[in-house]
C-alpha positions in Angstrom: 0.0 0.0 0.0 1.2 3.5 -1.0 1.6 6.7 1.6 0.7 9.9 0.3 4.4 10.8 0.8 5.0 8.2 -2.1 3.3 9.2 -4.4 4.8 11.1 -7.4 3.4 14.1 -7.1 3.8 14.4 -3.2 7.4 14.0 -3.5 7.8 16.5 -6.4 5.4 19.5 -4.2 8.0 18.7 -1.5 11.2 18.9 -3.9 9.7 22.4 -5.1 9.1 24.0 -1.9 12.5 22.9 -0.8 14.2 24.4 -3.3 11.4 27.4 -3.8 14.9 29.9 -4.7 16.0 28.0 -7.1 13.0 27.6 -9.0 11.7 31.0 -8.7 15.5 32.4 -9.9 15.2 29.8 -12.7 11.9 31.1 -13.8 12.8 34.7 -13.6 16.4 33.9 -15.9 14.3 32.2 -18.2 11.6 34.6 -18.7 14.7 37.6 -19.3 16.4 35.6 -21.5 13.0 34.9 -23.8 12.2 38.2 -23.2 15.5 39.9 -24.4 16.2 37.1 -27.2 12.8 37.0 -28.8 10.6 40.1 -28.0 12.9 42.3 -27.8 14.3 42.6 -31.3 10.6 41.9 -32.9 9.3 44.9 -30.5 12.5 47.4 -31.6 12.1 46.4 -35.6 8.4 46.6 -35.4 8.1 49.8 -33.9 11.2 51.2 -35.5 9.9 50.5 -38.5 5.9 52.5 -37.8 7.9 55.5 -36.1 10.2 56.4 -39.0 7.5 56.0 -41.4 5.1 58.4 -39.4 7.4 60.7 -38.4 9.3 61.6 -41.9 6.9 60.0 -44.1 9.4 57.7 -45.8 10.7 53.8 -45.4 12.7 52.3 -43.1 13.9 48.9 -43.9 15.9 46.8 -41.3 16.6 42.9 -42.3 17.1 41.7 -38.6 18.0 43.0 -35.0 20.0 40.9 -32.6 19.9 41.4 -29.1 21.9 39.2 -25.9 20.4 40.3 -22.9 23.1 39.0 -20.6 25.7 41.0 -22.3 23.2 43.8 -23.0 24.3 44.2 -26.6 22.4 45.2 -29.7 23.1 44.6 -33.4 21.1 45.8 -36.7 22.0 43.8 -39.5 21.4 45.7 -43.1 19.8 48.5 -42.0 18.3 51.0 -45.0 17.0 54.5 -44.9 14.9 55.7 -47.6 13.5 59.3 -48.7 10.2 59.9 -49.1 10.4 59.1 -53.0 12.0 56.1 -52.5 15.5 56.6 -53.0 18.3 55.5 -50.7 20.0 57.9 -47.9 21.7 55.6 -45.2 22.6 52.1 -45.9 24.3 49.9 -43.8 25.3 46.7 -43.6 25.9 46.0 -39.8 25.1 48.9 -37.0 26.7 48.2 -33.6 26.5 50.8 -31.0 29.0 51.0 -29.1 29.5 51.0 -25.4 32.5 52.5 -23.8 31.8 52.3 -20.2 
């Protein structure tokens, strides 16, 4: 006959409160990282993108943005501004701020 401190889920309630920090720091890392990885660049090229065209009525065309939380480092990767008729102004190829703390 089983206790209810064998069953399986008993024993894994008791493993998570015991190590309650752990998890919780886990979760919090984990969410950052998606966070930073994932929304992050989406949110900055999406937005990026509506602004410039609102503001000075013209195009702005950005192929991907790269962004590492942990390091707190961006990158735009072939980045292309355009005038209002179409033609280019700014192209570049790779834009990496840079940090000189």
């Amino acid at each position: 006959m089983t206790t209810t401190s064998d069953k399986p889920i008993t024993r894994l309630l008791g493993l998570l409160n015991k190590h309650r920090k752990f998890v919780w720091t886990a979760v919090i890392i984990g969410s950052y990282a998606l966070l930073g990885f994932f929304l992050a660049p989406w949110l900055i090229k999406k937005y990026a993108v509506e602004t410039y065209g609102e503001m000075y009525a013209a195009e702005l065309r950005i192929n991907k943005v790269e962004i590492n939380p942990f390091v707190l480092s961006l990158r735009i990767v072939e980045l292309e501004l355009l005038d209002p008729v179409g033609d280019p102004v700014v192209r570049a190829a790779l834009c990496k701020p840079r940090n000189d703390a």
